[in-house]
C-alpha positions in Angstrom: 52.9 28.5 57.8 55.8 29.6 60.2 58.7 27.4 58.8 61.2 25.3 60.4 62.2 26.3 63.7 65.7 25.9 62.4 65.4 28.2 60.2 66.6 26.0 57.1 62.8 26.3 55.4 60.6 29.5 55.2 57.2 29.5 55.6 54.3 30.7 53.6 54.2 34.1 56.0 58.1 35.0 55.4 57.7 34.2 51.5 54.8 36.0 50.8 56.2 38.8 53.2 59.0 38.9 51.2 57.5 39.4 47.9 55.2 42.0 48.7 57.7 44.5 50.6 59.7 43.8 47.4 57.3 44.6 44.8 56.0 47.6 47.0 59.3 49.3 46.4 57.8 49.7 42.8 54.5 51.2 43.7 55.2 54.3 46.2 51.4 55.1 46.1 50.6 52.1 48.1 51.0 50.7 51.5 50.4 47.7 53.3 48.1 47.0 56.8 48.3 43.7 58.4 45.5 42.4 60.5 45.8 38.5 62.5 42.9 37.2 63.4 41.2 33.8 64.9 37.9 31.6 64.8 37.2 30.1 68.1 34.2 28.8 69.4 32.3 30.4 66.8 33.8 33.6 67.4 36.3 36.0 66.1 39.1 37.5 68.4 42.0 40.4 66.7 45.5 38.6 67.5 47.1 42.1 67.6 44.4 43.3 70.5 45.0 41.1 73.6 42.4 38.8 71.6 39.5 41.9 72.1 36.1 40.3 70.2 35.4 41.8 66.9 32.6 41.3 64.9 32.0 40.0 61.2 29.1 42.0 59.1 28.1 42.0 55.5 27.6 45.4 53.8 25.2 46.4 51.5 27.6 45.4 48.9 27.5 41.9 50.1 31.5 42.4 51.0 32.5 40.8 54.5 34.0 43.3 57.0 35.8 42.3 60.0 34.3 45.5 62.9 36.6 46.8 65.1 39.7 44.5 63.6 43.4 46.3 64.4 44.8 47.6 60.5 49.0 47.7 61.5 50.9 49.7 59.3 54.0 47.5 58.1 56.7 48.6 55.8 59.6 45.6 56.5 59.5 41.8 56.4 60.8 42.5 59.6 58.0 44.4 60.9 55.6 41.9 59.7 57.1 38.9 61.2 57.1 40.6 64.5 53.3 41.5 64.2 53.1 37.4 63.6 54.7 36.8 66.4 53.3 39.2 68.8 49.8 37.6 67.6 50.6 34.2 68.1 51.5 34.8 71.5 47.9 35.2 72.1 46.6 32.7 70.1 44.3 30.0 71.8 46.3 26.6 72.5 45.9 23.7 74.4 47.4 20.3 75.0 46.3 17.0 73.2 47.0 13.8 72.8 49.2 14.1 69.8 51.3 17.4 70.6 51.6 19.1 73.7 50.9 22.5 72.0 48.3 22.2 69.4 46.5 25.7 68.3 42.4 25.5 69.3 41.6 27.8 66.8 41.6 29.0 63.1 44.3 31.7 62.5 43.6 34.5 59.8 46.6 36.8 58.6 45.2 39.1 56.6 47.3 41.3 54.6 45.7 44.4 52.6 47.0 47.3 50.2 46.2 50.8 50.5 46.3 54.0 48.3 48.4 56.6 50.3 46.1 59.7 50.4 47.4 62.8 48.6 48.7 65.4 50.7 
């Protein structure tokens, strides 16, 4: 998801970063939030919080809502690969018998468009 540490193959996160602060630029009504979150032990934890516990509910609509998950305001692909990276410093890891830092969890970047509200 990441890339190469040499830097010769993006990953997913930098390519899809990429597309949507380009096409953004064409839609000045909108802006994006990015949340990064992960499943461990059966529970959630927000990346972007110092791993604070948050909560998954169902609304009446039947729609899953992550409670009390951080929304960061992002307007670069800069700014979104730092948020990445500031999460991943937190995420869970451990050592095992085939690397000596393997993540323990699930990892969930979630990336979500908003209307701007009209001043």
């Amino acid at each position: 998801m990441m890339g190469s540490n040499n830097g010769k193959n993006p990953g997913q996160y930098l390519l899809a970063a990429s597309d949507i602060i380009s096409t953004l630029l064409d839609y000045p009504e909108l802006y994006l939030t990015v949340s990064f979150y992960e499943i461990y032990c059966g529970k959630l934890f927000d990346l972007l919080q110092n791993r604070e516990l948050v909560k998954c509910m169902e609304d009446a609509k039947q729609k899953v809502n992550i409670m009390g998950l951080t929304e960061t305001p992002v307007d670069s692909v800069e700014k979104i690969m730092e948020v990445i990276g500031n999460g991943l410093v937190v995420r869970t890891s451990g050592v095992t018998g085939a690397n000596d830092d393997s993540s323990r969890s699930h990892a969930i970047l979630q990336m979500e468009l908003k209307k701007r509200k009209n001043n």
